[in-house]
MARBA-3410 file (N, C-alpha, C, O; in Angstrom, 1 decimal):
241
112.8,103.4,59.5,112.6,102.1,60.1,112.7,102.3,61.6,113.7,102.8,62.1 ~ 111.8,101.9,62.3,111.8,101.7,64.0,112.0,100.4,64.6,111.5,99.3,64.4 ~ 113.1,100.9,65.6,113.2,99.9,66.0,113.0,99.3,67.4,113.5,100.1,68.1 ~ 112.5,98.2,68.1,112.7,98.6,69.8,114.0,97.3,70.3,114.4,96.3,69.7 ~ 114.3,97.8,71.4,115.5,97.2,71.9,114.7,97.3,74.0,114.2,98.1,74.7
115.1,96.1,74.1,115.0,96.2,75.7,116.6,96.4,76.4,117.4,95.5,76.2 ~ 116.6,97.2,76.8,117.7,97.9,77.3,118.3,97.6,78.6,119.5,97.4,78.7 ~ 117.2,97.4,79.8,117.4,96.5,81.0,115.8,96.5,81.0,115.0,96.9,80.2 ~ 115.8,95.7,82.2,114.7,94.7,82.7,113.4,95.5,82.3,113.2,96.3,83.2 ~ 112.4,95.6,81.4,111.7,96.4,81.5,111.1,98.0,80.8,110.0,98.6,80.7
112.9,98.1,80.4,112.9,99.5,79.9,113.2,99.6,78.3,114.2,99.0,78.0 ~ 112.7,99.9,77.4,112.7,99.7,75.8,112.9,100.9,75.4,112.2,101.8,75.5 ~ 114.6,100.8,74.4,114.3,101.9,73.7,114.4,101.1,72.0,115.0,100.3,71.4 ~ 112.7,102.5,71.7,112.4,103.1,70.4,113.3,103.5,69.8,113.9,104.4,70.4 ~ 113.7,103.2,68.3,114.8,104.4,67.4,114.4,104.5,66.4,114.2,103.4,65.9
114.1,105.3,65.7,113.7,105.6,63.7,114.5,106.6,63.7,114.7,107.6,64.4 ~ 115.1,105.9,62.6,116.4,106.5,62.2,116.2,107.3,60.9,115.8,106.7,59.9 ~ 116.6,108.8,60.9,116.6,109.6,59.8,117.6,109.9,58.9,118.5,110.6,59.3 ~ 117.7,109.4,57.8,119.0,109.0,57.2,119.8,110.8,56.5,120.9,111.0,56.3 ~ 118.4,111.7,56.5,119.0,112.7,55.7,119.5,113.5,56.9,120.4,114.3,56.6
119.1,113.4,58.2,120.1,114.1,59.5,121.0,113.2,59.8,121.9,113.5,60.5 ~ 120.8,111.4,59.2,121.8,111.0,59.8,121.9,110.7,61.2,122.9,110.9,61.8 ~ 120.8,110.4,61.7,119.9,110.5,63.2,119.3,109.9,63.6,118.2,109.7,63.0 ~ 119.5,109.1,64.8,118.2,108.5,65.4,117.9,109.3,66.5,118.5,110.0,67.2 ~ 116.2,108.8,66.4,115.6,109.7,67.2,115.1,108.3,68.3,114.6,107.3,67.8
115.3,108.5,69.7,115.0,107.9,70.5,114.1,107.9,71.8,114.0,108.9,72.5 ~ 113.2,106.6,72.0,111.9,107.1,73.1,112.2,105.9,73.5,112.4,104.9,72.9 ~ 112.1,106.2,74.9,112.2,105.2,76.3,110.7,105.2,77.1,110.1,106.0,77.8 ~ 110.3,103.2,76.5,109.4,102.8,77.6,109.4,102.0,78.6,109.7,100.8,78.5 ~ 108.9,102.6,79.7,109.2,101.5,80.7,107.7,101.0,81.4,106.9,101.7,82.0
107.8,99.6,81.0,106.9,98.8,81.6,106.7,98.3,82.9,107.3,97.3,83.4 ~ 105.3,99.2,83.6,105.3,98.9,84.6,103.7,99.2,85.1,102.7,99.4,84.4 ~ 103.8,99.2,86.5,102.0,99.7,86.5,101.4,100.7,86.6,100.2,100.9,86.9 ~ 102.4,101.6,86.2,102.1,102.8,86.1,103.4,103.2,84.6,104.5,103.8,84.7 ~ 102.8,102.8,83.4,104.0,103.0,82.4,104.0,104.5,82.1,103.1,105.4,82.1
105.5,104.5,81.9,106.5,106.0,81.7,107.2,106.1,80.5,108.3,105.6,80.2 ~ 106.5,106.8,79.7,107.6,107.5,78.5,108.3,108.5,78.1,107.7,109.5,78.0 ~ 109.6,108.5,77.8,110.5,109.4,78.2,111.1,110.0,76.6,111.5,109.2,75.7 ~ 111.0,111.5,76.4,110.7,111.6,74.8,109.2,111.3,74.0,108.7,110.2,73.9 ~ 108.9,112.0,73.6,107.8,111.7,73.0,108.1,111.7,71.5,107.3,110.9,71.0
109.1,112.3,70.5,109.4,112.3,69.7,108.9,113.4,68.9,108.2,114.2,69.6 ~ 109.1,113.8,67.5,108.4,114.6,66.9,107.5,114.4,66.5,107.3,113.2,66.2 ~ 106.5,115.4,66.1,105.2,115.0,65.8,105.2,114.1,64.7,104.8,113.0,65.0 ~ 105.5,114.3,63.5,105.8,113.5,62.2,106.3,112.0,62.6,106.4,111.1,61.8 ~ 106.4,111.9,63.5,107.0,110.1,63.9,105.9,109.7,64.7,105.7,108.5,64.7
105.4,110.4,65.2,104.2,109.7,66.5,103.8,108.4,66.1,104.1,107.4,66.8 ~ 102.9,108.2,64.5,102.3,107.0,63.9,103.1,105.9,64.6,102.6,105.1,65.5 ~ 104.7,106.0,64.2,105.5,105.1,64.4,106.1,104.6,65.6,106.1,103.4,65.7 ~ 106.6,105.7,66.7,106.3,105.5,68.4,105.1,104.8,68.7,105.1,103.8,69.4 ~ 104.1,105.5,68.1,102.8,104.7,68.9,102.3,103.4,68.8,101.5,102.8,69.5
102.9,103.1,67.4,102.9,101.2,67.0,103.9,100.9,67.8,103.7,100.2,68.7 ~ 105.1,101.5,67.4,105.8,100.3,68.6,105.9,99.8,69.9,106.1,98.7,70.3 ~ 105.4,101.4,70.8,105.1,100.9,71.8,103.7,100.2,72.0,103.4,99.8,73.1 ~ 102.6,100.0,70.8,101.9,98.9,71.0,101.6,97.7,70.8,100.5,97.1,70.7 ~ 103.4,97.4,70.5,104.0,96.2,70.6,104.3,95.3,71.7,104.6,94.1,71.7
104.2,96.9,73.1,104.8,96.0,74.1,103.6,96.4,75.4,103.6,95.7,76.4 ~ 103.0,97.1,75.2,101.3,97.5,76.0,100.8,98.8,75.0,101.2,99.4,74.0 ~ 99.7,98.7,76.0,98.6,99.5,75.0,98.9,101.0,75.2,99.1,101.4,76.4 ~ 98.9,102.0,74.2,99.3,103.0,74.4,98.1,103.7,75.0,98.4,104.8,75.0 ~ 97.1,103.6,75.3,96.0,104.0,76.1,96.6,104.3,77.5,96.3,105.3,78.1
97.3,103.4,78.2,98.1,103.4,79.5,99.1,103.9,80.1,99.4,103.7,81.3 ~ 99.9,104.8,78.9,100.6,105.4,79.7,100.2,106.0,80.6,99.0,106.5,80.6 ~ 101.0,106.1,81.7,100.7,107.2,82.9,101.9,108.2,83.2,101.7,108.9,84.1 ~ 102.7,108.2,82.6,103.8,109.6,82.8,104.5,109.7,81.4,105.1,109.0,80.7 ~ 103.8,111.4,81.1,105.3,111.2,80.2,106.3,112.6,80.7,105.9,113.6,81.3
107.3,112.2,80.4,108.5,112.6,80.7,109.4,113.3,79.3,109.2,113.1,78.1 ~ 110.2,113.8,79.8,111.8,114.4,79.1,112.5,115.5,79.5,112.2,116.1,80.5 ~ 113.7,115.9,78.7,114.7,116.6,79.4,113.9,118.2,79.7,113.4,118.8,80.7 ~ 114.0,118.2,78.3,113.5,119.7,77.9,112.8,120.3,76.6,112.7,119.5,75.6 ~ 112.3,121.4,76.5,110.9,121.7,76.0,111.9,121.9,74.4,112.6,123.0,74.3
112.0,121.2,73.6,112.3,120.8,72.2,111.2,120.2,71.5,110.2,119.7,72.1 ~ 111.4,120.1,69.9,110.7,119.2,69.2,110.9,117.9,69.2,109.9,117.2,69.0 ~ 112.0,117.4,69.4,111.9,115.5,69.4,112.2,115.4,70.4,113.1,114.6,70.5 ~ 112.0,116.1,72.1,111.9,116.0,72.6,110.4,115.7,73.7,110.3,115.0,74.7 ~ 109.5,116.5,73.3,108.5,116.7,73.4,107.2,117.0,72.1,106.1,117.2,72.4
107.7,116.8,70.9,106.7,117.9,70.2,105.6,117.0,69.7,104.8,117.7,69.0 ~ 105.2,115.9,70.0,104.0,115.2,69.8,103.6,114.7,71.3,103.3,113.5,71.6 ~ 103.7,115.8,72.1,103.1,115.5,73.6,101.2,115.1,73.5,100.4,114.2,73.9 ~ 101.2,116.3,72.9,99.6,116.4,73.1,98.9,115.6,72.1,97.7,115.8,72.0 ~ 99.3,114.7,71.3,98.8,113.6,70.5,98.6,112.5,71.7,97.6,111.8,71.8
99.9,112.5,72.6,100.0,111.4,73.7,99.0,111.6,74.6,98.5,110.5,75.0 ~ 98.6,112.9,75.0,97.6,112.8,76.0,96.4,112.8,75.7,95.4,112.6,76.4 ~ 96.3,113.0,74.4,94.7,112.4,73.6,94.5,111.3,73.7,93.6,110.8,74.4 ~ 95.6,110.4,72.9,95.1,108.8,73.1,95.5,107.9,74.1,95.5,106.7,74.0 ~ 96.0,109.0,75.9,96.5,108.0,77.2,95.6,108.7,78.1,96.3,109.0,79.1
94.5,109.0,78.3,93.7,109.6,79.4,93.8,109.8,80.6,93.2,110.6,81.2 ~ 94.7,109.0,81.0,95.2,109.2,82.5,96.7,109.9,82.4,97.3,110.0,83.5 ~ 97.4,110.3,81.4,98.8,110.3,81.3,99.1,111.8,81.6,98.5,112.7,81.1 ~ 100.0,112.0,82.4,100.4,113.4,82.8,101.5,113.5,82.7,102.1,112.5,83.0 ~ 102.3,114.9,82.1,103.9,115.4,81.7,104.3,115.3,83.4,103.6,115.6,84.3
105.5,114.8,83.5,106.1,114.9,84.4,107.4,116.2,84.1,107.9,116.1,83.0 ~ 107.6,117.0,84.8,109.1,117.8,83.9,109.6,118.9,85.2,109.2,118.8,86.3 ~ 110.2,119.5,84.9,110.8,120.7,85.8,109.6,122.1,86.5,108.7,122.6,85.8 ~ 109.9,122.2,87.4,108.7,123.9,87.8,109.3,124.5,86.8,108.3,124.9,86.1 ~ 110.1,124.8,86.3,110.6,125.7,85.1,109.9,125.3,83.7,109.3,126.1,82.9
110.0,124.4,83.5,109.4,123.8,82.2,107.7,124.1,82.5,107.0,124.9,81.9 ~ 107.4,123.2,83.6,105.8,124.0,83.5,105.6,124.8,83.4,104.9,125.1,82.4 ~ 106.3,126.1,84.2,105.5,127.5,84.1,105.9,128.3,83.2,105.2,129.3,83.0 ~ 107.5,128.1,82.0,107.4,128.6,80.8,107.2,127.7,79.6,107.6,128.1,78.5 ~ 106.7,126.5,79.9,105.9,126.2,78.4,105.0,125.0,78.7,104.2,124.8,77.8
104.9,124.0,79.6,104.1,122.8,79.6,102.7,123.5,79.3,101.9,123.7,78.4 ~ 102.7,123.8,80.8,101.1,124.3,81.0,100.7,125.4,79.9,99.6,125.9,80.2 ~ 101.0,125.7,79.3,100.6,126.8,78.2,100.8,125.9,76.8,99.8,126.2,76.1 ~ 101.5,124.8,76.2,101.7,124.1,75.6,100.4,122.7,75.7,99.7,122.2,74.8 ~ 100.5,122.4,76.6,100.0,120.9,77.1,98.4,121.3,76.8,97.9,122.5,76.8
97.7,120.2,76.5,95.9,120.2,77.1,95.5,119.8,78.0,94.3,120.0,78.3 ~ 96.7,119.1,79.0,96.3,119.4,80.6,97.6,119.3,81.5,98.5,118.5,81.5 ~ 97.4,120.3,82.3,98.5,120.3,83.7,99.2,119.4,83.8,98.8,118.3,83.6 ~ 100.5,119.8,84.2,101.8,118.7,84.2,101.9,118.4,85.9,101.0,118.7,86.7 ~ 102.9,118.1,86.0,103.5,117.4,87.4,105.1,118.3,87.8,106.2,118.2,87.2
104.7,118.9,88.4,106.4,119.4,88.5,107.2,118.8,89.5,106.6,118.6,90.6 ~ 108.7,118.5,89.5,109.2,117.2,90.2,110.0,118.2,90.7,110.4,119.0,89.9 ~ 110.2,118.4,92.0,111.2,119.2,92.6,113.0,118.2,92.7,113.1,117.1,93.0 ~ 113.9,119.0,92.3,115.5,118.0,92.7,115.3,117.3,93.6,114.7,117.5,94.7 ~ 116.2,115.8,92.9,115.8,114.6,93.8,114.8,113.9,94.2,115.0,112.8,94.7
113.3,114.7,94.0,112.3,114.1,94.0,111.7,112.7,93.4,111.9,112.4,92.2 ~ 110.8,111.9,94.5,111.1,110.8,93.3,109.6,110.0,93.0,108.8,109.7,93.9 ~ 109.4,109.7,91.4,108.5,109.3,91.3,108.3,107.6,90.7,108.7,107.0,89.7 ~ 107.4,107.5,91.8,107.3,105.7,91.9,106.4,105.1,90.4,105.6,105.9,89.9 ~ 106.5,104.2,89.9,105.7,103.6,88.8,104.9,102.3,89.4,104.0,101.8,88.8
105.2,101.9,90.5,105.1,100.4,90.5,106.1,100.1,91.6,106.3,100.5,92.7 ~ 106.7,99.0,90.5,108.0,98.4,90.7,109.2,99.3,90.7,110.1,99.0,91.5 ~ 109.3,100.1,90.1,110.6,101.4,90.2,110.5,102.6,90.4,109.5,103.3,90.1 ~ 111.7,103.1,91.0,111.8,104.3,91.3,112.1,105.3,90.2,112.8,104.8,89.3 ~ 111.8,106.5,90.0,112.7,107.7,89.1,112.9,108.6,90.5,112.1,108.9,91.3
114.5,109.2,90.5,114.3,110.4,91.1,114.6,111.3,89.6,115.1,111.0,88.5 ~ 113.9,112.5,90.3,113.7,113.5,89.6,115.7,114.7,89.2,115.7,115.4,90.2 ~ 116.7,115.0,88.6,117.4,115.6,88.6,117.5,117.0,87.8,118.0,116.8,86.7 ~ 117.2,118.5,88.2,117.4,119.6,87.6,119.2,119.8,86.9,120.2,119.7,87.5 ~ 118.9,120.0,85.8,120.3,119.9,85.5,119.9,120.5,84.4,119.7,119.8,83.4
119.7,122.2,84.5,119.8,123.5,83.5,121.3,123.6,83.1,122.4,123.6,83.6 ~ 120.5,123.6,81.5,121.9,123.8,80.6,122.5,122.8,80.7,123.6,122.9,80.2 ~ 122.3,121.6,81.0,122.7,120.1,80.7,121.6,119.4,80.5,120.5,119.6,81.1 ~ 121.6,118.0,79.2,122.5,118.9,77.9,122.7,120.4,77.5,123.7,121.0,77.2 ~ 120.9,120.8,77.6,121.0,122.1,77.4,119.8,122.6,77.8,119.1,121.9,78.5
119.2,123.8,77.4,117.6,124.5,77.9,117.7,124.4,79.2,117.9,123.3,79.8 ~ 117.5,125.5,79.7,117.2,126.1,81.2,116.5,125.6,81.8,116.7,125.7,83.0 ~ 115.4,124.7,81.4,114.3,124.2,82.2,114.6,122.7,82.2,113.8,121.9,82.7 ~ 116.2,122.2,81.3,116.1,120.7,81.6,115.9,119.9,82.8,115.7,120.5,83.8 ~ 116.0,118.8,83.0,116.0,117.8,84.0,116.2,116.7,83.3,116.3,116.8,82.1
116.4,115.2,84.1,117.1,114.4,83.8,116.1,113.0,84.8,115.6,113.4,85.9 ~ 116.0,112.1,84.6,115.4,110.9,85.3,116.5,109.6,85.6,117.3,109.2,84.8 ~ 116.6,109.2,87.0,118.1,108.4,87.0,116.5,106.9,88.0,115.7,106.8,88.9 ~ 116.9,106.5,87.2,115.5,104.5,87.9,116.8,104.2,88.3,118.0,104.2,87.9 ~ 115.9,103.7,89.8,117.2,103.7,90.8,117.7,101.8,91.2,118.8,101.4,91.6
116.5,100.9,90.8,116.8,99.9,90.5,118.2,99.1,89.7,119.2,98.5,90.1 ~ 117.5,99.4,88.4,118.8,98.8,87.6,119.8,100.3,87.2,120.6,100.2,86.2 ~ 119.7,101.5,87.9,120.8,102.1,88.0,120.5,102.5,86.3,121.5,102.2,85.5 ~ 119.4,103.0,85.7,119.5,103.8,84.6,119.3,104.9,84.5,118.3,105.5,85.0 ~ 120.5,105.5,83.5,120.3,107.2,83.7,119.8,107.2,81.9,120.3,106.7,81.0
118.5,108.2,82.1,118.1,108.8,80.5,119.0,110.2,80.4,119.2,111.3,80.9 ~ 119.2,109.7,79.6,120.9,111.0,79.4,119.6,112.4,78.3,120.0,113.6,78.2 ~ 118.7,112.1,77.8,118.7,113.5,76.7,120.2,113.2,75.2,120.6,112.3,74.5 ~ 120.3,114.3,75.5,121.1,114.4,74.5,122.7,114.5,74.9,123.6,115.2,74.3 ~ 122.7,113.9,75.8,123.8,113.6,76.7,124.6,112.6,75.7,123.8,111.9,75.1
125.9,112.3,75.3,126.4,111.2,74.6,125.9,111.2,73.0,125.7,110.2,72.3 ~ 125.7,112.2,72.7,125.2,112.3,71.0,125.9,111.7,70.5,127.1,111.7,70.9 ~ 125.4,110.7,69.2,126.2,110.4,68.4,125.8,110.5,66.9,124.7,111.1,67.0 ~ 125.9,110.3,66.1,125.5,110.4,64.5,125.1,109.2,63.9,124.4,108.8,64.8 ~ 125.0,108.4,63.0,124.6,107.5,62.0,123.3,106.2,63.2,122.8,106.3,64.4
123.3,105.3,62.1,122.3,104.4,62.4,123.5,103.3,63.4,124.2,102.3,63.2 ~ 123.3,103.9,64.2,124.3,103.4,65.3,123.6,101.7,65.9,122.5,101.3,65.5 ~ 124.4,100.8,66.7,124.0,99.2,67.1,123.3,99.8,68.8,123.9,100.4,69.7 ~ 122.1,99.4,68.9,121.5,99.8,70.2,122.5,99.7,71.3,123.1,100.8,71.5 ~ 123.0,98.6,71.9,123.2,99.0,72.9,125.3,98.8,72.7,126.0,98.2,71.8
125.7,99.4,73.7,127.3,99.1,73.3,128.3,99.0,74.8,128.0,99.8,75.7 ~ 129.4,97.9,75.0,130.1,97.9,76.0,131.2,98.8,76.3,131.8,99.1,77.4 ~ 131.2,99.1,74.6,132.3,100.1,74.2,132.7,101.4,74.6,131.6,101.7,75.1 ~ 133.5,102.5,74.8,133.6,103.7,75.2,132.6,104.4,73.9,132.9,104.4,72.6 ~ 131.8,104.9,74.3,131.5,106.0,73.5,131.7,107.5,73.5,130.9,108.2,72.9
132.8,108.0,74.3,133.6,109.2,74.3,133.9,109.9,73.1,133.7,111.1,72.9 ~ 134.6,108.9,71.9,135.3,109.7,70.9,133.8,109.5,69.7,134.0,109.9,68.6 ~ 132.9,109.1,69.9,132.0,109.3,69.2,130.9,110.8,69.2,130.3,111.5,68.4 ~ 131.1,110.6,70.6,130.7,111.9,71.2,131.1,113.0,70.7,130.5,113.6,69.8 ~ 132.3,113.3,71.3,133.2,113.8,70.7,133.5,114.6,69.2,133.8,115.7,68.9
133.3,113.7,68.6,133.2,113.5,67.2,131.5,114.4,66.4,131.3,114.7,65.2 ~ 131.0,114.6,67.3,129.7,114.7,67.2,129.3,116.6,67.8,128.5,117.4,67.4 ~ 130.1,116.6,68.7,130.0,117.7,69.4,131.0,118.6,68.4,130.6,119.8,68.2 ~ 132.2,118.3,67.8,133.0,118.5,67.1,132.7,119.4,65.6,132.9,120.6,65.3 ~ 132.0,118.2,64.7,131.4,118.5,64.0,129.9,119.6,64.0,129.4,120.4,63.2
129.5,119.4,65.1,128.6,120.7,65.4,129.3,122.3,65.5,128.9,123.4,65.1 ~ 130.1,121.8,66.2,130.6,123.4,66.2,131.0,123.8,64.9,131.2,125.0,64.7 ~ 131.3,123.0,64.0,131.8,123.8,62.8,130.2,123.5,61.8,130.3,123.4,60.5 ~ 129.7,123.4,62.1,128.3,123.1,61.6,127.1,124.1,61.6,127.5,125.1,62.2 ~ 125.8,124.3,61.1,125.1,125.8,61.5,124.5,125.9,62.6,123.7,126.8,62.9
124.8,124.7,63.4,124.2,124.4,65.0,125.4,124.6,65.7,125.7,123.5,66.2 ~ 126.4,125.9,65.9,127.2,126.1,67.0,126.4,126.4,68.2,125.3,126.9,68.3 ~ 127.5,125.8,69.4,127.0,125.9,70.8,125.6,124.2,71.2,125.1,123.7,72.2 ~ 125.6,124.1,70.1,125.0,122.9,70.5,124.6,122.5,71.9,123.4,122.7,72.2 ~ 125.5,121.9,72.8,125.5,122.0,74.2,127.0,122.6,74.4,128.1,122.5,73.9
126.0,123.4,75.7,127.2,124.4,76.3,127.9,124.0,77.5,127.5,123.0,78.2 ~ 128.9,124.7,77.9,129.6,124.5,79.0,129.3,125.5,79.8,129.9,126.5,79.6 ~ 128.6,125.5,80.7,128.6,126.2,81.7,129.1,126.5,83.1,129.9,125.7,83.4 ~ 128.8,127.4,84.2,129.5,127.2,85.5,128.7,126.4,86.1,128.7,126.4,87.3 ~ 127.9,125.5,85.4,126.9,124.2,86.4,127.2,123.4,86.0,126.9,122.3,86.4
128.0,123.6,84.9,128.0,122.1,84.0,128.6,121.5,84.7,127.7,120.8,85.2 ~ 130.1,120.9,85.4,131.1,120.3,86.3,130.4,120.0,87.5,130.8,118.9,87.9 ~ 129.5,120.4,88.3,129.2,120.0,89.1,128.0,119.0,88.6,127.9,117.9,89.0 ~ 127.1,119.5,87.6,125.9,118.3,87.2,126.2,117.2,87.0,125.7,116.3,87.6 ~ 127.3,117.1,86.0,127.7,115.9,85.5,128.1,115.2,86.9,127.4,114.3,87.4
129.3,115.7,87.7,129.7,114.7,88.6,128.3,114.6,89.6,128.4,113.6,90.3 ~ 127.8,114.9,89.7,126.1,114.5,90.3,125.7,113.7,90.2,125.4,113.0,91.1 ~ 125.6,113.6,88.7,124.5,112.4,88.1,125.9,110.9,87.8,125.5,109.7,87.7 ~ 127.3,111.1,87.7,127.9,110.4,87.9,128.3,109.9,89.4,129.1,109.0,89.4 ~ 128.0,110.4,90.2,127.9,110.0,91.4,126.8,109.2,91.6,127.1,108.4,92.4
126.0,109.0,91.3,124.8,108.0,91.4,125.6,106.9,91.0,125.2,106.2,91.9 ~ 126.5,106.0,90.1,127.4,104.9,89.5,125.8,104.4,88.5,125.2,103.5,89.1 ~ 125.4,104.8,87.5,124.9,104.0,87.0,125.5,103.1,86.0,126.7,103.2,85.7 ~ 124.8,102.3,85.4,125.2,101.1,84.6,124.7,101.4,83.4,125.3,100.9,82.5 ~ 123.5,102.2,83.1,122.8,102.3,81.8,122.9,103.1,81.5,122.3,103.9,82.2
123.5,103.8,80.4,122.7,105.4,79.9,122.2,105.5,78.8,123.0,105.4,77.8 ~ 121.0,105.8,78.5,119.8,105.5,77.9,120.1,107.3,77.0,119.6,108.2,77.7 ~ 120.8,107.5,75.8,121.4,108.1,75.2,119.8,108.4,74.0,119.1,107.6,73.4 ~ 119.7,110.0,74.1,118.2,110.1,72.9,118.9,110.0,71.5,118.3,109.6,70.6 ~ 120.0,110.3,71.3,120.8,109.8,69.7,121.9,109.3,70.1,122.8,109.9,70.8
121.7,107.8,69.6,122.7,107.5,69.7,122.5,105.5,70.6,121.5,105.0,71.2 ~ 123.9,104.8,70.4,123.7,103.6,71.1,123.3,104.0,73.0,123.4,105.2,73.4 ~ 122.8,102.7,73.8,122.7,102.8,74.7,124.1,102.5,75.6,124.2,101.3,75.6 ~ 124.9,103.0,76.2,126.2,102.7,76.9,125.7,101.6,78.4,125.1,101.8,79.5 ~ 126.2,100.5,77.8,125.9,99.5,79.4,127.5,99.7,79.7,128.3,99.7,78.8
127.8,99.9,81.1,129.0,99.7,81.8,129.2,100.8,83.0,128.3,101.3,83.6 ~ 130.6,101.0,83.0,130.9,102.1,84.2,130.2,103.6,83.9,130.8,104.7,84.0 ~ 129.1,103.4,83.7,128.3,105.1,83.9,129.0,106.2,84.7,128.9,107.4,84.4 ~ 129.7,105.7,86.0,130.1,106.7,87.0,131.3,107.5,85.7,131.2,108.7,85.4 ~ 132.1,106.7,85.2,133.3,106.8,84.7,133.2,107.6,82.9,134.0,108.3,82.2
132.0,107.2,82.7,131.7,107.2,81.3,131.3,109.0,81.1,131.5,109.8,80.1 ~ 130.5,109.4,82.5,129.9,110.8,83.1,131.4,111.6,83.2,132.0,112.4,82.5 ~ 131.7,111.1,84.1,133.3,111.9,84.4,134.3,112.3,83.1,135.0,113.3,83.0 ~ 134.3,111.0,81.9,135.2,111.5,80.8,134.1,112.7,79.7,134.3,113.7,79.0 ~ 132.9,111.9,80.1,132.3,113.5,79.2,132.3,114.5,80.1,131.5,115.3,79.6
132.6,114.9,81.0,132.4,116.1,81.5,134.1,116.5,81.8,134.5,117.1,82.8 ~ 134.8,116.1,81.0,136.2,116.5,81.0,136.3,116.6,79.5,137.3,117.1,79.0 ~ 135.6,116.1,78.8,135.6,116.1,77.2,135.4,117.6,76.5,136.2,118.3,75.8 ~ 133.9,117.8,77.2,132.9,118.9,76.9,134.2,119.8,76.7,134.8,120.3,75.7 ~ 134.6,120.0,78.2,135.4,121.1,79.2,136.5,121.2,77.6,136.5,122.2,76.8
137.2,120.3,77.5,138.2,120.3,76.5,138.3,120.8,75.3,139.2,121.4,74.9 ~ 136.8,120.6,74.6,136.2,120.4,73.2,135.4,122.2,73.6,135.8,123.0,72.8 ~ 134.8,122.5,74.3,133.7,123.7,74.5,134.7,124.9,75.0,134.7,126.0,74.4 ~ 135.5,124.5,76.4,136.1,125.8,76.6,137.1,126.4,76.5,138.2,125.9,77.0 ~ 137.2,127.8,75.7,138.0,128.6,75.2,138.7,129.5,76.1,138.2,130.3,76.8
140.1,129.3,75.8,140.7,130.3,76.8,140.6,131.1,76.1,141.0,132.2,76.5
END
């Protein structure tokens, strides 16, 4: 079942939820005049992304698609999207272009330099490199500078058919999630690295209000604060003396 939820002014997140991972898989649209979708999902869901978002404009119109990094429900029904959006181009990292967009894609992407920022319209994205956060060397990250939303990736994982958006802390769910992975056949999941402490407090320095979570509810509240407890979590849960 898919679901859409408007998240803030504009911005909609997509969820189909897979009951045997126990998983939602999540895609962010933002409507505007220049519409941006963030995740493309896996191929096997596309039918279902592509109805919903032509619930809320015509998928003919995208014009950016976006995500963290070069994965399957991250990207893996890219080039279904640029068949049926003609004007729509990958936005993503110089890293991601030059080891897999442009060799992957059916046409040339956009590479966003750190901090760089790209306008839709009505809103801003700047662009943030943040390798090895969640994870993949070539990730990056989108913070819309209006209503202050950060698209996290797989930032804030959580498990089950979770309630879209939440006021609540979602730390010990996280947590819980990161947890169970390491004893799971997906150890290392996301890692801790020597960039990790500084990204986080980066992108928590911006104070956002939204974070637009790819599994998992959407966290509305103290984003600055929500950034800071996962990146003392990770540290806790990941590193080994």
């Amino acid at each position: 079942m898919t679901t859409i939820t408007e998240i803030a002014s504009d911005i909609y997140r997509i969820s189909t939820y897979d009951s045997n991972a126990d998983l939602q898989f999540i895609q962010f649209l933002v409507k505007d005049e220049e519409p941006l979708l963030f995740h493309t999902g896996l191929k096997g869901i596309f039918p279902l992304v592509r109805d919903a978002v032509g619930k809320i404009l015509e998928p003919s119109q995208i014009r950016w698609i976006s995500f963290s990094h070069f994965e399957a429900d991250e990207c893996g029904s890219l080039n279904e999207w640029l068949a049926i959006a003609p004007n729509a181009q990958t936005v993503c990292s110089p890293l991601a272009t030059f080891v897999n967009i442009d060799d992957f894609a059916i046409r040339p992407s956009k590479s966003m330099q750190h901090t760089e920022v790209l306008n839709t319209g009505k809103y801003n994205f700047k662009f943030y490199h943040t390798p090895q956060v969640p994870h993949g060397w070539d990730a990056g990250l989108f913070f819309e500078t209006t209503h202050k939303t950060l698209f996290c990736s797989d930032l804030f994982h959580q498990f089950g058919d979770v309630e879209p958006i939440t006021e609540s802390d979602i730390i010990e769910r996280s947590r819980q999630t990161i947890v169970n992975y390491e004893a799971s056949p997906f150890p290392n999941y996301i890692p801790y690295t020597t960039h990790t402490h500084r990204i986080l407090q980066e992108l928590a320095a911006l104070g956002p209000r939204t974070l637009a979570t790819m599994h998992g509810t959407t966290f509305v509240g103290d984003g600055e604060r929500a950034l800071r407890d996962l990146e003392a979590m990770l540290r806790e849960v990941l590193v080994k003396e």
